[in-house]
FIPASE-775167 format. One line per 5 residues: number of its first residue (from 0); their letters; for each residue x, y, z of C-alpha. Coordinates in nm, 2 decimals, padded with zeros to 4 digits. Layout:
<sites>
NUM> A> X,Y,Z ~ ...
</sites>
This chain:
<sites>
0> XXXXX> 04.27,-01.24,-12.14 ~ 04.38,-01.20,-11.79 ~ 04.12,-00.94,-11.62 ~ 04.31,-00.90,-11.31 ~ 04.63,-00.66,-11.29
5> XXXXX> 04.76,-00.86,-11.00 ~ 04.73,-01.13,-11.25 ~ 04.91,-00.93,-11.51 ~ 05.23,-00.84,-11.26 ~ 05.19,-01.23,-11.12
10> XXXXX> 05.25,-01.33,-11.53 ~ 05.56,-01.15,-11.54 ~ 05.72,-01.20,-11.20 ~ 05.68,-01.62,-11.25 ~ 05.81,-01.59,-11.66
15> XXXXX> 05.49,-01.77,-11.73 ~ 05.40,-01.47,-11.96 ~ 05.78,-01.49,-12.14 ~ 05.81,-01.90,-12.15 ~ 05.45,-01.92,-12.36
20> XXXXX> 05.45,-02.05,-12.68 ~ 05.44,-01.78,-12.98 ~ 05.06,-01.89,-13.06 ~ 04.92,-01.83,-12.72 ~ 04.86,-01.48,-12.68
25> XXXXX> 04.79,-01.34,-12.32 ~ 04.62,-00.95,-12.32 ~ 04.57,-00.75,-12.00 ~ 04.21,-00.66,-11.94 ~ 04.04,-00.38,-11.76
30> XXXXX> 04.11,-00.53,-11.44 ~ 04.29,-00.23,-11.30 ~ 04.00,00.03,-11.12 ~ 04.27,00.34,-11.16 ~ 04.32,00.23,-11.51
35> XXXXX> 03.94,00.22,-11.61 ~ 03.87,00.53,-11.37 ~ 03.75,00.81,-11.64 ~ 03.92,01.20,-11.67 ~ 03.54,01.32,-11.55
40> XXXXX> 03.57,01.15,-11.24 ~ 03.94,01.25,-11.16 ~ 03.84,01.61,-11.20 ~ 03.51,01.57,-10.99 ~ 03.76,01.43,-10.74
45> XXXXX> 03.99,01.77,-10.77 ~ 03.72,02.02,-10.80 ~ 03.55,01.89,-10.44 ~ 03.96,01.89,-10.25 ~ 03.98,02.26,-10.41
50> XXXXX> 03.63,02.35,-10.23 ~ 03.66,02.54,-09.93 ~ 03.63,02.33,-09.57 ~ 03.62,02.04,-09.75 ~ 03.90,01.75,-09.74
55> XXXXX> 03.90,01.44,-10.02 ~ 04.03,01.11,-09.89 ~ 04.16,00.85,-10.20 ~ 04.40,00.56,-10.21 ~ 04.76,00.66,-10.30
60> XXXXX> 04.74,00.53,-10.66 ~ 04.49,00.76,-10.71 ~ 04.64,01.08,-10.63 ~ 04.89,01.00,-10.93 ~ 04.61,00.96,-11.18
65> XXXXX> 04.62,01.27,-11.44 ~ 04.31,01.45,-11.51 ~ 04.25,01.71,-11.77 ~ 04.52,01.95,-11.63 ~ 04.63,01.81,-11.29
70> XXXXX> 04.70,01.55,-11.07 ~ 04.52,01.52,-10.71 ~ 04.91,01.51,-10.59 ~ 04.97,01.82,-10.84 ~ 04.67,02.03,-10.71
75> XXXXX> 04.75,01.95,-10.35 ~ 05.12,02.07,-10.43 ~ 04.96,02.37,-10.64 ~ 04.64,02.49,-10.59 ~ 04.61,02.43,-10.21
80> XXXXX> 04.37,02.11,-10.26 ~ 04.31,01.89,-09.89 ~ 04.39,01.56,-10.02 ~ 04.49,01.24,-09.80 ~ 04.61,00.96,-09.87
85> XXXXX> 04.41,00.66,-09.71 ~ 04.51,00.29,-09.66 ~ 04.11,00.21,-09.54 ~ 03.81,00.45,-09.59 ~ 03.74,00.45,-09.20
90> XXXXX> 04.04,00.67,-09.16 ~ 03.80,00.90,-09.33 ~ 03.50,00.85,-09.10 ~ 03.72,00.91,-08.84 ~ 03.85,01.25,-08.97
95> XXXXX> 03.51,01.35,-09.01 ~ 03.38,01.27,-08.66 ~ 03.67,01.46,-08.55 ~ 03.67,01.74,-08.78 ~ 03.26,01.88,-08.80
100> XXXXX> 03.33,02.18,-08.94 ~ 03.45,02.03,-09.26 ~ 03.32,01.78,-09.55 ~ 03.50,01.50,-09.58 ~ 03.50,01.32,-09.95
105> XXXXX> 03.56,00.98,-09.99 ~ 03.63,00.90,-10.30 ~ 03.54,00.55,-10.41 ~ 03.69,00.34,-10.66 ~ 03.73,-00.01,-10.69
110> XXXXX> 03.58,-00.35,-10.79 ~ 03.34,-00.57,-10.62 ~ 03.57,-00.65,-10.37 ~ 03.66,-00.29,-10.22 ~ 03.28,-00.21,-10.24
115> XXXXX> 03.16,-00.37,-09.91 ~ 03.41,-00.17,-09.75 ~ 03.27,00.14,-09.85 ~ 02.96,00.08,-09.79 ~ 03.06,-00.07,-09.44
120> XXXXX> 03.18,00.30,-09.35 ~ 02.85,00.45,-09.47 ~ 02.61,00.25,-09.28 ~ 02.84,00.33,-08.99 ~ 02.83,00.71,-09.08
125> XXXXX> 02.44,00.66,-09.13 ~ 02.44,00.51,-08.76 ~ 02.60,00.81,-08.61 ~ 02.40,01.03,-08.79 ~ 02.71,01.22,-08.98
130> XXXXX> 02.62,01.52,-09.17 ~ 02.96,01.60,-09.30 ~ 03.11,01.25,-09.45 ~ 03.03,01.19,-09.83 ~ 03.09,00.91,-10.09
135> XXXXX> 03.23,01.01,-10.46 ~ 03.15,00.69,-10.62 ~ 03.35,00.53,-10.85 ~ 03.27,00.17,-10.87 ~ 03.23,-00.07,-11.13
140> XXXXX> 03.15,-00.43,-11.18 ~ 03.37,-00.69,-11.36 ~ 03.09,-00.88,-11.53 ~ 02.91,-00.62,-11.74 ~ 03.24,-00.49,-11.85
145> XXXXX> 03.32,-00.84,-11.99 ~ 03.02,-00.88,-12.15 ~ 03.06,-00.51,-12.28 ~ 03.42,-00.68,-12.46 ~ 03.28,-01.01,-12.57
150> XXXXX> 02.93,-00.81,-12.70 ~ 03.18,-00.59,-12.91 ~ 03.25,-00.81,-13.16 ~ 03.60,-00.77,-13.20 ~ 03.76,-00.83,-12.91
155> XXXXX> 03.89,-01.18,-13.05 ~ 03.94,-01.35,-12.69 ~ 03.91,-01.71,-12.69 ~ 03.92,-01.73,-12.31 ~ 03.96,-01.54,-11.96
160> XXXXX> 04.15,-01.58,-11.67 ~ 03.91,-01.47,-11.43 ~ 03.99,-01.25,-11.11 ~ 04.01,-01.46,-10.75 ~ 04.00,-01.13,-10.58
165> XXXXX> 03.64,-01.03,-10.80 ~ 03.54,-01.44,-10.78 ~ 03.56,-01.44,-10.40 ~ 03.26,-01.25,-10.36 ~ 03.03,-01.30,-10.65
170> XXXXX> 03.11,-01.69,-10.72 ~ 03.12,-01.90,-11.05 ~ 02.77,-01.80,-11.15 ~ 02.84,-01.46,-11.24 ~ 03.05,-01.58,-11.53
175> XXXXX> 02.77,-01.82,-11.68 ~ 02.63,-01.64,-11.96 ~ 02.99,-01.62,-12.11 ~ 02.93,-01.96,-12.19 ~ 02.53,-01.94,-12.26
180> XXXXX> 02.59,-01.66,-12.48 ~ 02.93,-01.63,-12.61 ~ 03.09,-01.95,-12.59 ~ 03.37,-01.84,-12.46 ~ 03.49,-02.05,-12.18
185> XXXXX> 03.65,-01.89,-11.80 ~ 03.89,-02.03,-11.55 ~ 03.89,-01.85,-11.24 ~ 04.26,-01.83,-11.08 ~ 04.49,-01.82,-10.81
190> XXXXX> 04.81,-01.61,-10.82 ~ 05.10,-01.86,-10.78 ~ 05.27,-01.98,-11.06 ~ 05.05,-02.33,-11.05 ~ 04.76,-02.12,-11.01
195> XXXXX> 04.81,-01.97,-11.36 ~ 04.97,-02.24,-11.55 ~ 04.65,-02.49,-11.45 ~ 04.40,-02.18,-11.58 ~ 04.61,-02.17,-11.91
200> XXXXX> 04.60,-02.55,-11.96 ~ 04.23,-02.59,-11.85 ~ 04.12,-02.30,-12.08 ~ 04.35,-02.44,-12.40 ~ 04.18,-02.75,-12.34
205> XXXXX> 03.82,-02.65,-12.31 ~ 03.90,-02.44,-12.65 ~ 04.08,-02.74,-12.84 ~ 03.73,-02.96,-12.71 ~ 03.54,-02.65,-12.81
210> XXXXX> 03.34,-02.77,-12.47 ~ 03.34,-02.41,-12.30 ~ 03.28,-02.42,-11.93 ~ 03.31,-02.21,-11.60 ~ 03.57,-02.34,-11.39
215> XXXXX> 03.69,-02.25,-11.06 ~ 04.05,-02.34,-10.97 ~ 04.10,-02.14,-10.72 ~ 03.88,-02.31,-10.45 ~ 04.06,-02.24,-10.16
220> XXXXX> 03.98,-01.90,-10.18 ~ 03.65,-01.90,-10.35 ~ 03.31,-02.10,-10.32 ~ 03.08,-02.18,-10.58 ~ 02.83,-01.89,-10.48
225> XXXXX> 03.09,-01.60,-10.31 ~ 03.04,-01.41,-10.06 ~ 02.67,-01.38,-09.99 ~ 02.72,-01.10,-09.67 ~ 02.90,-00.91,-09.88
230> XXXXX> 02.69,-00.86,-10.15 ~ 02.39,-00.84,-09.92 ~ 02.62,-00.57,-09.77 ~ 02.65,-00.36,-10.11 ~ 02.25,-00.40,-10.24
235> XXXXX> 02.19,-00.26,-09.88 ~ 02.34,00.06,-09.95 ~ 02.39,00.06,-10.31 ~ 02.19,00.06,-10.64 ~ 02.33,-00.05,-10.99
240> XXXXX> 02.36,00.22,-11.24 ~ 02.49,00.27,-11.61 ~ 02.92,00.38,-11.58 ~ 03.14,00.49,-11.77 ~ 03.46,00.29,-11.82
245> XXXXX> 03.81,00.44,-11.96 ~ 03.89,00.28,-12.31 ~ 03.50,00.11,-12.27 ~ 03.29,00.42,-12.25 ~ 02.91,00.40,-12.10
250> XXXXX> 02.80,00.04,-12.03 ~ 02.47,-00.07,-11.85 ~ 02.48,-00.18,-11.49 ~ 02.87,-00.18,-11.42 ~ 02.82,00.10,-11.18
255> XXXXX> 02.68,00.15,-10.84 ~ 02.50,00.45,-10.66 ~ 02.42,00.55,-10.35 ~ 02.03,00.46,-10.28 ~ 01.73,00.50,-10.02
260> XXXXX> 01.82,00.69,-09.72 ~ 02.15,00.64,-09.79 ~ 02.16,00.89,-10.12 ~ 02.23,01.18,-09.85 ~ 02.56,01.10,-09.82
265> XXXXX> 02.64,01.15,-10.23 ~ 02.92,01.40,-10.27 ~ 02.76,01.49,-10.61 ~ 02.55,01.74,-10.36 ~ 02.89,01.91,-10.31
270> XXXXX> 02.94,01.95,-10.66 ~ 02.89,02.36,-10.77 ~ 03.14,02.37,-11.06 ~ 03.14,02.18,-11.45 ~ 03.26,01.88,-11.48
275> XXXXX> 03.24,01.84,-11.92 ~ 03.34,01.59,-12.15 ~ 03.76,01.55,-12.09 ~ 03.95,01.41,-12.42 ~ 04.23,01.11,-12.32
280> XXXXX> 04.59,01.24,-12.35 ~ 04.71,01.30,-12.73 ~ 04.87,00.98,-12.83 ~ 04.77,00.75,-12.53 ~ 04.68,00.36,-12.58
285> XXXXX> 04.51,00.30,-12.25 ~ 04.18,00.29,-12.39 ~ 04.27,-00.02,-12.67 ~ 04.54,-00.14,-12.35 ~ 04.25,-00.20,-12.20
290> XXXXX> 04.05,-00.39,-12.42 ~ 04.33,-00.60,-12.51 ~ 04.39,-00.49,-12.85 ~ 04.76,-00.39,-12.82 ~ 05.01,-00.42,-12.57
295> XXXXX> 05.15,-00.11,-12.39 ~ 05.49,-00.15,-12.63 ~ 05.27,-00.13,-12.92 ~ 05.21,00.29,-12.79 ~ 05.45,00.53,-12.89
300> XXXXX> 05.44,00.70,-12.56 ~ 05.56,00.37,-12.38 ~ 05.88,00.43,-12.22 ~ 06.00,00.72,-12.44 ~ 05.72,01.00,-12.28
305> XXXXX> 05.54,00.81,-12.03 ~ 05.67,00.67,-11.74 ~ 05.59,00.54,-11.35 ~ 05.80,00.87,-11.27 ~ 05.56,01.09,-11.53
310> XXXXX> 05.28,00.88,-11.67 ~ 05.06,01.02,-11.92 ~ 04.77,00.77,-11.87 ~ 04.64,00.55,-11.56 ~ 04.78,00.23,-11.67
315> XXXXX> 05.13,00.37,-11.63 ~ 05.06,00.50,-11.28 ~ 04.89,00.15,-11.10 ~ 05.10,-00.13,-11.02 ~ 04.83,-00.36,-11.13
320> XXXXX> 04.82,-00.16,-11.47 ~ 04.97,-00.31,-11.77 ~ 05.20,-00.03,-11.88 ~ 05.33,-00.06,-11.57 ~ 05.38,-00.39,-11.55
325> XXXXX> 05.54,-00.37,-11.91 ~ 05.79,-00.12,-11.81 ~ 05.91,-00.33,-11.49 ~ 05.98,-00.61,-11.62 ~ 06.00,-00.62,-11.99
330> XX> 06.11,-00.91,-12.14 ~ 06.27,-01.03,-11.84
</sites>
């Protein structure tokens, strides 16, 4: 399993994905944060840009994502929500310092790379003593969801190709108890074509040895132990909390939460309307897309309902989502 979806679009662009021999089997994993973003949080996300004086900031992918009814980029068009469209969440703090009269929402998603960012902007926020900037979090951590897969019992993954994006910041030792308590073995990556052929080899290897290992081959970009300041960086503003994953449901410790003084800045204060249980789309496959237990041509949605131009779940709608990824390049 590749976890990364830039390592899912990089399998397909090289035709290291196509060229594979029949018996090696690559599945996308939930490597994507739209795609393992859940309804409830999309229609948090709406409910707070339809609240008066109040103006949600999210990354482009995610005003495509569809909720229970509605897209952010539908409810802007339709029911007068304030939604922007940010490239970095300081455009945000910036809209708010200029704008007191109104709450500004920032909605967070992302992995353990986008999460320093984030909590850059609040400690800035904190410093300026803001009183109308808030945090919708949305964060998840890679490891607990791959234990979550491996603990499942029938995920049937003899190996990962772990995220260099993920890897840069929390290092090898993250992976270890893959081995300790799964024996399943983890090569973390690159994203050029002799990135990805090396992780294959190294990981058909260690399974043919049955000698399961951590290995980092992509140490140009990341050191043993990661990026120390920026996880210093997230435990100072956040705590870890039990999250619930699209296609994985709850699982312990993959989320984060705003904590000590910094819990002030929650958007869930903002929240005055019900947010229930939302079922996924009739007939979509993200959820088992996700897990790697079939491919996006293996849903009968794929191509003939859902597609980049109307997608019926997230993994149609992010470039680094596997239905996606599937429809753009196919067998080619």
């Amino acid at each position: 399993m590749e976890v990364c979806g830039t390592h899912t679009m990089a399998l397909f662009a090289t035709g290291i994905r196509q060229g594979l021999p029949e018996q090696i089997r690559l599945a996308a994993g939930p490597g994507c944060p739209v795609c393992v973003t859940p309804v409830e949080s999309i229609e948090s996300a709406i409910g707070l840009a339809c609240r008066k004086d109040t103006v949600l900031f999210c990354f482009g992918d995610m005003a495509k994502v569809p909720g229970a009814s509605d897209t952010l980029e539908s409810a802007r068009a339709n029911r007068g929500a304030r939604v922007k469209i940010m490239y970095s969440p300081i455009e945000a703090l910036e809209f708010a310092q200029n704008e007191p009269r109104k709450d500004v929402v920032l909605f967070g998603v992302g992995f353990e790379t986008t999460i320093p960012l984030f909590a850059s902007v609040v400690q800035r926020a904190a410093a300026c003593r803001m009183k109308n900037l808030y945090l919708l979090t949305a964060f998840k951590l890679i490891p607990p969801a791959l234990e979550a897969l491996l603990s499942s019992g029938d995920a049937g993954i003899d190996g990962f190709i772990l995220p260099g994006h993920v890897s840069s910041i929390i290092g090898e030792g993250a992976y270890r108890f893959m081995v300790e308590r799964y024996h399943v073995p983890g090569v973390i990556a690159g994203f050029e074509a002799v990135d990805l052929l090396e992780g294959i080899l190294l990981l058909l290897d260690m399974i043919a040895r049955r000698e399961p290992a951590i290995k980092n081959r992509y140490a140009r970009f990341v050191s043993p132990l990661g990026n120390q300041r920026a996880r210093d960086l997230i435990a100072s503003v956040f705590a870890e909390c039990d999250s619930t994953w699209r296609g994985l449901g709850e699982i312990r410790n993959s989320g984060v939460r705003l904590t000590g003084d910094f819990s002030r800045f929650d958007a869930g204060a903002l929240i005055d309307f019900e947010v229930g249980a939302v079922p996924e789309p009739a007939g979509c496959g993200c959820g088992d897309v996700i897990k790697g237990k079939r491919t996006p041509t293996e849903c009968a949605l794929f191509k003939a309902v859902c597609t980049p131009a109307h997608p019926i779940g997230p993994c149609m709608v992010s470039r680094e989502g596997a239905c996606a990824a599937y429809y753009y390049y196919g067998g080619r």
